[in-house]
LUMGUDO-349064 format. One line per 10 residues: number of its first residue (from 1); for each residue x, y, z of N, C-alpha, C. Coordinates in nm, 3 decimals, m for minus. Layout:
<atoms>
NUM) X:Y:Z:X:Y:Z:X:Y:Z | ...
</atoms>
This chain:
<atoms>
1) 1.416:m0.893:m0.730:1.414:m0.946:m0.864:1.517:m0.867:m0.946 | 1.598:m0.937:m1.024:1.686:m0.860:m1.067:1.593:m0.760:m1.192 | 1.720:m0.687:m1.282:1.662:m0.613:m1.376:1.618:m0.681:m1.467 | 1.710:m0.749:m1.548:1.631:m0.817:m1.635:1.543:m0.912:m1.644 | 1.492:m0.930:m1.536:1.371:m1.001:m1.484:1.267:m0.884:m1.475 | 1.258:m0.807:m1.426:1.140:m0.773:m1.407:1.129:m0.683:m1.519 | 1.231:m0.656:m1.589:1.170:m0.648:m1.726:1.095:m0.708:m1.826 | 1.177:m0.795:m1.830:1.083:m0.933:m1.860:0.971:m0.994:m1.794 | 0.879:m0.912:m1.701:0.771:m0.983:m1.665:0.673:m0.839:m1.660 | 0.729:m0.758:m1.712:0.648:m0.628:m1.742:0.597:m0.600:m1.860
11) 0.683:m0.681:m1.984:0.662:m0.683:m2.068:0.585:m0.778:m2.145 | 0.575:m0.930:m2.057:0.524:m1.039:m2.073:0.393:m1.132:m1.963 | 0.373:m1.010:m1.908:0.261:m1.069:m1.750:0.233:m0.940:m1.682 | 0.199:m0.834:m1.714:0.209:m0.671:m1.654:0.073:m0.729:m1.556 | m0.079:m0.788:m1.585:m0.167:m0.845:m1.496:m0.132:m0.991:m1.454 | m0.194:m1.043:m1.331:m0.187:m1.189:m1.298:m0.273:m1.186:m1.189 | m0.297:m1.369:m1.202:m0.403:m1.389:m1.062:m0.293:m1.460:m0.932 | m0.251:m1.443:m0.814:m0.221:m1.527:m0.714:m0.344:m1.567:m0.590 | m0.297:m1.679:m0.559:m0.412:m1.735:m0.429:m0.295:m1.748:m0.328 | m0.332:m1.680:m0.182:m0.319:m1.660:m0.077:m0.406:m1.688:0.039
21) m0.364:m1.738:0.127:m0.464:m1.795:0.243:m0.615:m1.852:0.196 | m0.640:m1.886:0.079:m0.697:m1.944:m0.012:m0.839:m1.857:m0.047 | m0.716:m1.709:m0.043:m0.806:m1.613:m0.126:m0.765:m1.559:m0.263 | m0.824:m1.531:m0.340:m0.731:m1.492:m0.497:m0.749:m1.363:m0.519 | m0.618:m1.313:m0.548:m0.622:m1.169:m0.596:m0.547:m1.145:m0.745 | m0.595:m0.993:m0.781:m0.593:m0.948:m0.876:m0.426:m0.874:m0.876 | m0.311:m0.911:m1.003:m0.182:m0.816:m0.928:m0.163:m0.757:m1.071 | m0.159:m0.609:m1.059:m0.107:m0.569:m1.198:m0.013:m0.429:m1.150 | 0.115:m0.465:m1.281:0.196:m0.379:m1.247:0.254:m0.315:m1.387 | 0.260:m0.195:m1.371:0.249:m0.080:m1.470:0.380:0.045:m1.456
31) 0.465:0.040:m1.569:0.618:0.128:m1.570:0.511:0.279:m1.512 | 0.561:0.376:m1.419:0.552:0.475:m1.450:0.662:0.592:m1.473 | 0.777:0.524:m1.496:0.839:0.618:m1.552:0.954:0.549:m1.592 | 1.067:0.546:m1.723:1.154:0.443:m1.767:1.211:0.555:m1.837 | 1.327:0.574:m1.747:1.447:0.687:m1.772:1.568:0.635:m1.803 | 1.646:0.687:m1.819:1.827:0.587:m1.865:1.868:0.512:m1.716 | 1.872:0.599:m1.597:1.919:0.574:m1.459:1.811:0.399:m1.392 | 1.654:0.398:m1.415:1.650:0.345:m1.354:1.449:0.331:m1.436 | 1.342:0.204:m1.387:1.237:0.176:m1.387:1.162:0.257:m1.282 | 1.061:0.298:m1.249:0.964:0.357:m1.140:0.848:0.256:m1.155
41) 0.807:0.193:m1.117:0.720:0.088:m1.144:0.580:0.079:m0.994 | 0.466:0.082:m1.031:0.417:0.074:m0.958:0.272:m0.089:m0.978 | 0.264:m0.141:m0.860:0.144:m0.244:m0.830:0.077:m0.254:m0.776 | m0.036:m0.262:m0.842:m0.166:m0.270:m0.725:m0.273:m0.424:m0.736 | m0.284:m0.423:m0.623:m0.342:m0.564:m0.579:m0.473:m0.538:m0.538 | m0.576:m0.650:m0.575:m0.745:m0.644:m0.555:m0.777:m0.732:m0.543 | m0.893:m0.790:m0.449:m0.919:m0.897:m0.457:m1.037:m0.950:m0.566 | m1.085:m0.867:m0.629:m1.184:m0.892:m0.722:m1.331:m0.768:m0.656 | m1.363:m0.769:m0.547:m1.447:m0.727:m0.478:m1.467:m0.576:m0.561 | m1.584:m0.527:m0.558:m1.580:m0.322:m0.601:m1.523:m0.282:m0.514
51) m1.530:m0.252:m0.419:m1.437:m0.133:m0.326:m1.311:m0.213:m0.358 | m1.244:m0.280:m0.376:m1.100:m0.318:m0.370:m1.085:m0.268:m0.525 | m1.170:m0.297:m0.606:m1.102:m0.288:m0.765:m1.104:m0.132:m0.817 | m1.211:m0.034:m0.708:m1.194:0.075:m0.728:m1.043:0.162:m0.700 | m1.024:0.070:m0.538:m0.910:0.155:m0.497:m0.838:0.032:m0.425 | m0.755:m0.039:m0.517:m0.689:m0.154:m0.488:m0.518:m0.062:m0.393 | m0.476:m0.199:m0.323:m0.361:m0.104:m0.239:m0.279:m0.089:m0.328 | m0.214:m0.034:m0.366:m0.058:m0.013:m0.485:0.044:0.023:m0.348 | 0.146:0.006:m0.440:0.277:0.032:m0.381:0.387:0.083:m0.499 | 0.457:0.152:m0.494:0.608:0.198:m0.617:0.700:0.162:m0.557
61) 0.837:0.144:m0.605:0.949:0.114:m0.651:1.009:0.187:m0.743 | 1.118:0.153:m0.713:1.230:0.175:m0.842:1.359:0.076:m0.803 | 1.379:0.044:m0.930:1.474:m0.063:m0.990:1.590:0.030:m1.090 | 1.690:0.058:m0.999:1.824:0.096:m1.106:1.866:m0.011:m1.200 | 1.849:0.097:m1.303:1.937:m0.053:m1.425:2.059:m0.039:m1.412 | 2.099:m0.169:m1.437:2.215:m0.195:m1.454:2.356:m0.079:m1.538 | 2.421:m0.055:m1.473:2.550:0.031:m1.508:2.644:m0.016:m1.629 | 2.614:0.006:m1.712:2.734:m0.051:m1.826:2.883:0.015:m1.807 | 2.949:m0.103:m1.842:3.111:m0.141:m1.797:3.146:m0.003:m1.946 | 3.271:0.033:m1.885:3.347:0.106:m2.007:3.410:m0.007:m2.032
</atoms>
């Protein structure tokens, strides 16, 4: 996803529901760190269930922003 996309969906949809194998889960994704170089962003997915919503799987990233031209 480019940058300014997933900026724009962090700022405008950070939770959401998707259905998979026609099960539905829980997806929320949260900046943890937004420096000049780049986003650190992490998501974690649940299916609704307690043990999943306690300790849903996450995963991080990072997304370099874009380099401005001289």
């Amino acid at each position: 996803m480019p940058y300014e996309q997933l900026q724009f969906a962090l700022r405008n949809q950070p939770a959401y529901e998707v259905e998979f194998d026609s099960k539905k889960y829980q997806v929320e994704m949260e900046i943890l760190e937004n420096t000049e170089q780049y986003l650190h962003v992490m998501v974690a997915v649940d299916d609704g269930s307690l043990p999943a919503s306690i300790l849903p799987v996450t995963h991080t990233f990072i997304r370099n922003k874009p380099v401005s031209g001289i």
